[in-house]
Each structure stands twice: as C-alpha cells, then as structure tokens.
N, C-alpha and C positions, 0 to 999 in steps of 0.2 A: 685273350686280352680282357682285363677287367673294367667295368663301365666307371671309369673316371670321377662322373658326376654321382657316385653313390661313396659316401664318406665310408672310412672304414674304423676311425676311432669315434666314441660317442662320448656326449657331456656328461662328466661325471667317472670318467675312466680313470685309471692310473699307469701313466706311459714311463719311458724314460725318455730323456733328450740324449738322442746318438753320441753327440759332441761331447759333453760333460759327462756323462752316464749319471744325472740327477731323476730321480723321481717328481713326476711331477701329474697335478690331476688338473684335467681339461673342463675349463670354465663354460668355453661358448665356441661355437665354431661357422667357418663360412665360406658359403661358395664364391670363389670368385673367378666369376664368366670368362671376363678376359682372359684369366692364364688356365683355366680348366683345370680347376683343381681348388681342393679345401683348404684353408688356414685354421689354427688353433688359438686362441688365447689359452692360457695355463695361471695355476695357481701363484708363483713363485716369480712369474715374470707376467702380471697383467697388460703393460703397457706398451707390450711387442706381440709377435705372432712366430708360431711356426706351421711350414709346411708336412703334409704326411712324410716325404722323405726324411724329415728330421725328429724324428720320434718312431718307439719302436716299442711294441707290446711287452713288459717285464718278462723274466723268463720265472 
C-alpha cells in the first residue's frame, strides 16, 4: 500500500484528465488533511481542482 501523504504528480508535469482525455500541466498542488489525499490545480482549468484519481501520467 502506497503512503497516501506522499504526492505522486509534481508542479510542473503534464498529466491528462481521465474524463476528457485533455492534456493538461499542474500549477500547484495540496494536501488536504481531511480527506488524505492531494488536489491539483492545472493549467487549463485554474479555478477548480482535481484529485490523483482524476488524472493520469500521458502514455
């Protein structure tokens, strides 16, 4: 089991979004305590977030 609290995308990367399959590169990102687990801000949609499940390393 992998340690939750250790991000696995970093700022500056270029992911896709699962759902659309849009490229997109990661702004800033954060822990957040409560639900254990990272959020992303992205280039393309600043004023929302996504979680790791919703992005996925280009192939």
């Amino acid at each position: 089991m992998r340690d939750i609290s250790v991000k696995i995308f970093s700022n500056g990367e270029t992911l896709v979004i699962r759902v659309s399959n849009e490229l997109v590169t990661i702004l800033k990102s954060h822990y957040v305590k409560n639900m254990k687990r990272y959020s992303y801000t992205v280039n393309k949609y600043p004023s929302t977030f996504f979680f790791e499940e919703e992005l996925m390393k280009q192939e």
